[in-house]
C-alpha positions as CSV (number, residue, x, y, z in Angstrom):
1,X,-36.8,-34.8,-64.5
2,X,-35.3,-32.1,-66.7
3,X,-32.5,-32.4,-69.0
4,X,-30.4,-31.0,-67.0
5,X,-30.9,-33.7,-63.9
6,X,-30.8,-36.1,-67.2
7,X,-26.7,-35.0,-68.1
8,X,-26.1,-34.6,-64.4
9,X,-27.5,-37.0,-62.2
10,X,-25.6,-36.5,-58.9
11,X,-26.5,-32.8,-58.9
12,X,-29.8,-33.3,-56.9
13,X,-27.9,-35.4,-54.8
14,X,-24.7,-33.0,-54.5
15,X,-27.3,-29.9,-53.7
16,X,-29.8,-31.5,-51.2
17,X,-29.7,-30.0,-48.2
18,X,-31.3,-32.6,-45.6
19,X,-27.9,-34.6,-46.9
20,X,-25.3,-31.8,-46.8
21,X,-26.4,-31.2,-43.4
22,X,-26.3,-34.9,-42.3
23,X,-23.0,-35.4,-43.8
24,X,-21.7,-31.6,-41.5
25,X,-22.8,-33.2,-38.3
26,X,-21.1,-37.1,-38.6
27,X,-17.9,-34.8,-39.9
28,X,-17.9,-32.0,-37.0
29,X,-15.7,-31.4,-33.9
30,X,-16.3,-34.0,-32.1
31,X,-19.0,-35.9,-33.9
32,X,-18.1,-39.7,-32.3
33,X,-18.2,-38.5,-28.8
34,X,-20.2,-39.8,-26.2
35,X,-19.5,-38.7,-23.2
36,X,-19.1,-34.9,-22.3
37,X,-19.4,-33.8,-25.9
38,X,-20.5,-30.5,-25.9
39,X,-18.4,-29.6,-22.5
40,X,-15.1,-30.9,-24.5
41,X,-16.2,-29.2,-27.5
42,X,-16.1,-26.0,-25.7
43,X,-13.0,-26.7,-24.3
44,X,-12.0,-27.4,-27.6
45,X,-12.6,-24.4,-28.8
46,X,-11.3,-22.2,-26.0
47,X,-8.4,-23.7,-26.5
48,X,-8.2,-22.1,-30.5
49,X,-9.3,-18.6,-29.5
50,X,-6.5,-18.3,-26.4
51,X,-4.1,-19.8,-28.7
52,X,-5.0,-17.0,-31.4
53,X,-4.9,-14.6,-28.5
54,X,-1.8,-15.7,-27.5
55,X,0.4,-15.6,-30.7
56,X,-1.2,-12.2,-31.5
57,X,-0.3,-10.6,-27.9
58,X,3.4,-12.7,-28.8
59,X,3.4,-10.5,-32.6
60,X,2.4,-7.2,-30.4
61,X,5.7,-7.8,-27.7
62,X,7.6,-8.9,-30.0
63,X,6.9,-6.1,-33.0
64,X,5.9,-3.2,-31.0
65,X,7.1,-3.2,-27.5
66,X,9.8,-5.1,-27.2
67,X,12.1,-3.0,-29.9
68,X,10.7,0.1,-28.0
69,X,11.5,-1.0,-24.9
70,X,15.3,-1.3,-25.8
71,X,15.6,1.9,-27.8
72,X,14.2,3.7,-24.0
73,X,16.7,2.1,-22.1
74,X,19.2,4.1,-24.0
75,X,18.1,7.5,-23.2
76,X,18.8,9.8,-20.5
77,X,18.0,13.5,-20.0
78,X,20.5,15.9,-21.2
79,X,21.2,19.4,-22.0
80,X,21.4,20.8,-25.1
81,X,23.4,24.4,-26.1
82,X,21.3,26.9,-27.9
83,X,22.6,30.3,-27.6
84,X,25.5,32.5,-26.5
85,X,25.1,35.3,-24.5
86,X,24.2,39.0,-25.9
87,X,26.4,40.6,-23.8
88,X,29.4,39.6,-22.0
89,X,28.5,40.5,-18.3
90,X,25.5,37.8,-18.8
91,X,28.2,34.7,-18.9
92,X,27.4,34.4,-15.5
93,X,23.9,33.5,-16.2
94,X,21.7,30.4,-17.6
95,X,18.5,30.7,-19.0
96,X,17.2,27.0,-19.2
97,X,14.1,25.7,-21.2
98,X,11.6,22.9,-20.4
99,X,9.2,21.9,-22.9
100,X,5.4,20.7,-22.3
101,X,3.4,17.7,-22.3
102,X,4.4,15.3,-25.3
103,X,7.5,16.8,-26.2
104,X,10.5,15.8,-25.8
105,X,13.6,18.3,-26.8
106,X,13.1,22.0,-26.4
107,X,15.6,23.3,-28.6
108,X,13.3,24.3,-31.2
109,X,11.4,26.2,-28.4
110,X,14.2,28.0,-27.3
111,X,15.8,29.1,-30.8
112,X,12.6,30.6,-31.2
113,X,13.1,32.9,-28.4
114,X,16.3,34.7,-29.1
115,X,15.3,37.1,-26.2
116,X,16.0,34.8,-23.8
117,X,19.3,35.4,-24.7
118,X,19.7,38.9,-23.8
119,X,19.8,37.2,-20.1
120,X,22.8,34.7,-20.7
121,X,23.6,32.0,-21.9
122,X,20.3,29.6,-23.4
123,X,20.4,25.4,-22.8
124,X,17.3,23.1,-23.8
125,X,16.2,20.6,-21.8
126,X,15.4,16.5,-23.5
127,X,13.8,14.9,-21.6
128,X,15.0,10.9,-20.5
129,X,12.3,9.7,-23.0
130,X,11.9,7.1,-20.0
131,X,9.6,9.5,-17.8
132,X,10.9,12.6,-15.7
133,X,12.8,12.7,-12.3
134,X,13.0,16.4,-11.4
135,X,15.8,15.6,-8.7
136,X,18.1,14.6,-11.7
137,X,17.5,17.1,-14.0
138,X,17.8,19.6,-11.1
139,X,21.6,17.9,-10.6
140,X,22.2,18.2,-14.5
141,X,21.8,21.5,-14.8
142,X,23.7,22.1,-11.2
143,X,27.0,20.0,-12.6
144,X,26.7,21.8,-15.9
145,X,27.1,25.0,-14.4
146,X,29.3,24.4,-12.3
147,X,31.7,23.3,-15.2
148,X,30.7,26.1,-17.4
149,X,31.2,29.0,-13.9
150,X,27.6,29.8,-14.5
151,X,26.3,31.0,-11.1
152,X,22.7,32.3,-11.3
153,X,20.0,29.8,-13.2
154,X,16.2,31.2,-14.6
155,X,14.2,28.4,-15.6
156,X,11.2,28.8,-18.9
157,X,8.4,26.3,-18.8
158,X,6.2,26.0,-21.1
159,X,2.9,24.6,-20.7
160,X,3.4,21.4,-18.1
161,X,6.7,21.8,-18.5
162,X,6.1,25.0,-15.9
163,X,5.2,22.6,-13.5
164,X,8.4,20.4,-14.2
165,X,10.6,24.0,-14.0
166,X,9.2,24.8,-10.6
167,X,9.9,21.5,-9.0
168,X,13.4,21.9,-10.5
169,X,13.7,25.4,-9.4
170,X,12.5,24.0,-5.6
171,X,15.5,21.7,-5.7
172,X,18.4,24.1,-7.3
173,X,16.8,27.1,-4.9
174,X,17.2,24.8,-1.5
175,X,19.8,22.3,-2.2
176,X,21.9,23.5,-4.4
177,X,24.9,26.5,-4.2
178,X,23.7,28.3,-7.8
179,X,21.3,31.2,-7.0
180,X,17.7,31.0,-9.0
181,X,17.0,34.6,-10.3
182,X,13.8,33.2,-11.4
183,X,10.9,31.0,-13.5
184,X,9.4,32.0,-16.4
185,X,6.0,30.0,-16.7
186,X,4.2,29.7,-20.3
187,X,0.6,29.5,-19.9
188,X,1.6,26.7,-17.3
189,X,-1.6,24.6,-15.8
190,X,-1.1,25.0,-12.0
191,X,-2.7,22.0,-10.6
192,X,-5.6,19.4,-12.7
193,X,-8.3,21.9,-12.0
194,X,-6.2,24.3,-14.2
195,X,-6.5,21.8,-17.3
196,X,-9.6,22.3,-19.3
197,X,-11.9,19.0,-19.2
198,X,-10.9,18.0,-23.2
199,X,-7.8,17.8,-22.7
200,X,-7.8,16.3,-19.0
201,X,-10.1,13.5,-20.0
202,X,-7.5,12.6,-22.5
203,X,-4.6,12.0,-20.3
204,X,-6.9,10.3,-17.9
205,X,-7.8,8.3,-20.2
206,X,-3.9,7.4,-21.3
207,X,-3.1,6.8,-17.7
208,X,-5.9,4.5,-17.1
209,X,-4.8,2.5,-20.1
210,X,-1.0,2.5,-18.9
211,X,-2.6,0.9,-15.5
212,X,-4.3,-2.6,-17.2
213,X,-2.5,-2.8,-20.8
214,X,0.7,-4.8,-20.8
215,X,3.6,-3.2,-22.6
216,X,1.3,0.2,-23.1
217,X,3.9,2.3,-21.9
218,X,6.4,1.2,-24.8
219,X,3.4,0.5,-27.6
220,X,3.1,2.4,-30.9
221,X,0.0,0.6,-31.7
222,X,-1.5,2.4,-28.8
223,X,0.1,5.8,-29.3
224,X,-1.4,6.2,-32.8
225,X,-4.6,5.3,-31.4
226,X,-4.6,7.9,-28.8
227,X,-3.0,10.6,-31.2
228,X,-6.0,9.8,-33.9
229,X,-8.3,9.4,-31.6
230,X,-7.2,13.2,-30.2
231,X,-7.5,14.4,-33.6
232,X,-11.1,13.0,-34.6
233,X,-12.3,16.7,-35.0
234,X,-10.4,16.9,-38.3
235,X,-12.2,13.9,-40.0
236,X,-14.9,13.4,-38.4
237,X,-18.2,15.0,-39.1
238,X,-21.9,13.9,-37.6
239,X,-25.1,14.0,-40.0
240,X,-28.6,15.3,-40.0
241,X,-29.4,12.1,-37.8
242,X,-26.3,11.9,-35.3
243,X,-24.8,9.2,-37.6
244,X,-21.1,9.6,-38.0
245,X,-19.1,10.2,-41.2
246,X,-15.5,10.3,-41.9
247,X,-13.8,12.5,-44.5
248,X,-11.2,10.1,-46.0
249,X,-8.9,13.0,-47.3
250,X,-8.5,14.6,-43.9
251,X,-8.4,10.9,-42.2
252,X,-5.5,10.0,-43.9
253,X,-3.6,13.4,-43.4
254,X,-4.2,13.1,-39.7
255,X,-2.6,9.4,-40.2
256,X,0.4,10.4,-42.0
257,X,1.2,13.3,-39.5
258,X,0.8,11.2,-36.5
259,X,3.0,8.5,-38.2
260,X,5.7,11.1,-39.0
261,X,5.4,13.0,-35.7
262,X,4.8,10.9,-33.3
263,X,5.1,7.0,-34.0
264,X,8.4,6.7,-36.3
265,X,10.2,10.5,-35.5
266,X,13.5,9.4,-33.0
267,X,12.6,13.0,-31.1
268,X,8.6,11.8,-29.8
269,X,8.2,11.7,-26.8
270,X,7.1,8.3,-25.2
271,X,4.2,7.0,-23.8
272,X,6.0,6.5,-20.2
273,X,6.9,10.5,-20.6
274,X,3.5,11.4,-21.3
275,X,2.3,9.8,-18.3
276,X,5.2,10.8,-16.2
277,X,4.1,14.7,-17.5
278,X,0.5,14.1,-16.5
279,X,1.0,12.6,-13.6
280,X,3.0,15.8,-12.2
281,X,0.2,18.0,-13.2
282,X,-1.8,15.4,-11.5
283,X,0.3,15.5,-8.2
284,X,0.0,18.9,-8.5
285,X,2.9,19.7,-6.5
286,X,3.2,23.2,-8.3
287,X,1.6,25.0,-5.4
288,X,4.3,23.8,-2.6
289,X,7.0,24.1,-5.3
290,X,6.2,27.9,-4.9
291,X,5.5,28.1,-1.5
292,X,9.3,27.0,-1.2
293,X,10.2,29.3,-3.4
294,X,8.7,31.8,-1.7
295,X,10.3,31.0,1.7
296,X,13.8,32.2,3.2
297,X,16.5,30.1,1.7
298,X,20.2,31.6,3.7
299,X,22.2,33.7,1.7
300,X,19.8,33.5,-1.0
301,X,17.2,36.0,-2.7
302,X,13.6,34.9,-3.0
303,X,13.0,34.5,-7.3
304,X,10.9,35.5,-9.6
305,X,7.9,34.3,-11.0
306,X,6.8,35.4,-14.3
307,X,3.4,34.3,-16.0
308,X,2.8,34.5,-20.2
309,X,-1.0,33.6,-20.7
310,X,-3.1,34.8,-23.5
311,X,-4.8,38.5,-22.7
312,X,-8.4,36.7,-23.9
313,X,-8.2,33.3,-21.7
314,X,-10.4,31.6,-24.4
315,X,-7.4,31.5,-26.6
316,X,-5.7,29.1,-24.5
317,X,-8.0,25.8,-24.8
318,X,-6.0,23.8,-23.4
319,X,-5.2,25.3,-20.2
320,X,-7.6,27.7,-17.7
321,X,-5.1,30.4,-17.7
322,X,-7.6,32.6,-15.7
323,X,-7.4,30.1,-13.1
324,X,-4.0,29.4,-13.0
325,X,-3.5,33.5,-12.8
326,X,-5.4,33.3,-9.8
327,X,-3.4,31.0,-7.9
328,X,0.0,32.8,-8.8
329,X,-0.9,35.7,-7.4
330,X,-2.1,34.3,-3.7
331,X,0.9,32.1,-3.7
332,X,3.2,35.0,-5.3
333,X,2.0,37.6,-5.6
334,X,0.8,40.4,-3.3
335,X,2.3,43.8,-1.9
336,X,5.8,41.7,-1.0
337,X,5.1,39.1,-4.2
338,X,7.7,38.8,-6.6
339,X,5.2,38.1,-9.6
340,X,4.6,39.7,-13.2
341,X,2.1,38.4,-15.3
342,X,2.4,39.5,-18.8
343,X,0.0,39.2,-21.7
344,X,1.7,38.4,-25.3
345,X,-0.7,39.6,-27.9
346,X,-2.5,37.2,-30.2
347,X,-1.0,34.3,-28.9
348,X,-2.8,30.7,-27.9
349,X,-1.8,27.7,-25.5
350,X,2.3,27.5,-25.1
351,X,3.2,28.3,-28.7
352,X,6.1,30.6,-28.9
353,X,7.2,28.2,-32.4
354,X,3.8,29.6,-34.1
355,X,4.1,33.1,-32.4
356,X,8.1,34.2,-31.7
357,X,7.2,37.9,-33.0
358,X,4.8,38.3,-30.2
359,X,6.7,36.6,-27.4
360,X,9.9,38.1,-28.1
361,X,8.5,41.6,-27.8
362,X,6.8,40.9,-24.5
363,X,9.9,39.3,-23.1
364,X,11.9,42.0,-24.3
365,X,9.5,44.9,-23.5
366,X,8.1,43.0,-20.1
367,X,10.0,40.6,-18.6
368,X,13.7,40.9,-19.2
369,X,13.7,44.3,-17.5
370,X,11.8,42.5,-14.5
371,X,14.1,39.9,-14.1
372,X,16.8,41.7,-14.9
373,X,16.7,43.9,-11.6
374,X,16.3,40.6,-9.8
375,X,19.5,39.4,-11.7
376,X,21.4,42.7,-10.4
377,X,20.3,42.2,-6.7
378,X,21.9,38.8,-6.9
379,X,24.5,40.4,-8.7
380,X,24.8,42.8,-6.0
381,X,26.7,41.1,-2.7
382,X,29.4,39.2,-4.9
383,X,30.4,42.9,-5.9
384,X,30.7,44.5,-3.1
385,X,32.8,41.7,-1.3
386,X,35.0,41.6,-4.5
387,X,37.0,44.9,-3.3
388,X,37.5,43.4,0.2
């Protein structure tokens, strides 16, 4: 025996293993029970994970979904001024804006097109940051002009929020008593086949999730997921041997901008509103939206359609514009179509805030003089009666 085992004589005994592990099993779960021990002791511990599930899933409602849940009740959609007309003739005359898919307010869109108001008078369009009922924002912007005397509505669209204007413009064009000089559509994905696969698998996969996760429509926990998980090209690199690497730097840039822009910012738009913008490219109700448009409506003139997509369709990779082209001009256009499609230079998917030089000079130089002779035709019959 060494001196050490001399000084300290329990340490052999302290340190033996055959004993430690005697002494675990007469002290474990369920060591003095006989009958149906290892069936209860499964129970037993069952019992701790589900409780640990449950208090965690009671911490998730409680901290993430439940506060987010009230906040949403509050809202509703709503108009928002942006711009006076340039001339006084045009008071007559709304130009609307409807922002795409995960925005919410397009004010900032349309103060970046002061063209727009060279037609009349310029509103934005926030969303109800609940999801999107077209028949309702069709009636808000009906009862709005009515107060203000407007008479003739054009509708902008960017991106999915095209396919929101059309189905608006269906219901002010053939239920309402305002006449729709036309819709401006801003690289606008016509139907799912129109959204490139990227960006498609992405809301498929946020829908899916909204089907089987409870609360998913209110969570922040899940948004930030989604929103880094759509931004992994900025932090994540792959090796010589496949193996994925993350550049810490860029990773927590991509954090803080998806915690500023989209999780604690008042203005992002929820989860229920992305889905509810998905799922109307999904339904993709934008073809029968125009064949409506296209049909006789009495004592109204057929609209215009107008299409912005980028001149290369590889700038746009979000959206198939080439597609989307396509489609416009069988269901509008033609030798009796009322279509333009016009081609702002250097410009990418929807984004007039990055590019207002170049799409203010191809709605002024393009598309005001269009829909300006469709504006005058309108104009037109309440003119000549006004004599008689």
């Amino acid at each position: 025996m060494s001196l050490l085992d001399d000084r300290h004589p329990s340490t052999v005994t302290d340190y033996d293993d055959a004993r430690r592990r005697a002494r675990w099993r007469d002290t474990r779960l369920g060591a003095d029970w006989t009958t149906l021990r290892r069936t209860r002791v499964t129970l037993v511990r069952l019992s701790v994970v589900l409780i640990a599930v449950l208090v965690a899933f009671a911490q998730y409602w409680t901290h993430d979904v439940a506060p987010e849940r009230a906040r949403l009740a509050r809202t509703e959609p709503a108009i928002l001024p942006v711009a006076t007309p340039g001339e006084q003739q045009n008071w007559d005359t709304v130009v609307v804006d409807l922002v795409g898919l995960g925005n919410l307010n397009a004010s900032d869109t349309a103060e970046a097109l002061p063209s727009l108001s060279r037609l009349g008078v310029v509103w934005a369009i926030k969303y109800d940051n609940r999801g999107i009922d077209t028949k309702v924002i069709a009636d808000l912007i009906v009862r709005a002009a009515l107060m203000s005397g407007v008479e003739n509505v054009v509708l902008v669209g960017h991106s999915m929020g095209g396919v929101i204007a059309l189905e608006v413009a269906r219901h002010i064009h053939t239920e309402s008593d305002r006449r729709l000089v036309g819709v401006l559509l801003d690289c606008t994905p016509v139907d799912l086949n129109a959204v490139r696969e990227e960006s498609r698998g992405r809301g498929e996969d946020m829908v899916r999730w909204m089907g089987w996760l409870p609360g998913a429509r209110e969570s922040r926990a899940l948004r930030f997921i989604v929103e880094m998980y759509a931004r992994r090209g900025e932090f994540v690199d792959r090796g010589l041997y496949g193996d994925p690497g993350i550049r810490m730097p860029e990773l927590r840039d991509a954090a803080e901008r998806v915690l500023h822009d989209k999780i604690f910012n008042p203005d992002a738009a929820s989860n229920g509103l992305i889905e509810s913008q998905f799922l109307a490219i999904v339904a993709g109700g934008a073809g029968n939206d125009l064949r409506a448009l296209a049909r006789p409506v009495p004592g109204k003139l057929r609209p215009a359609v107008v299409f912005l997509r980028p001149r290369e369709a590889g700038r746009d990779r979000v959206v198939d514009v080439e597609y989307s082209h396509q489609v416009l001009i069988d269901l509008a256009g033609g030798v009796d179509g009322t279509l333009l499609v016009a081609f702002p230079r250097d410009t990418g998917h929807a984004n007039p805030i990055q590019r207002p030089t170049e799409y203010n000079r191809v709605i002024t130089d393009q598309v005001l003089p269009f829909l300006q002779r469709f504006q005058q035709q309108i104009r037109q019959p309440a003119t000549v009666a006004a004599p008689g």
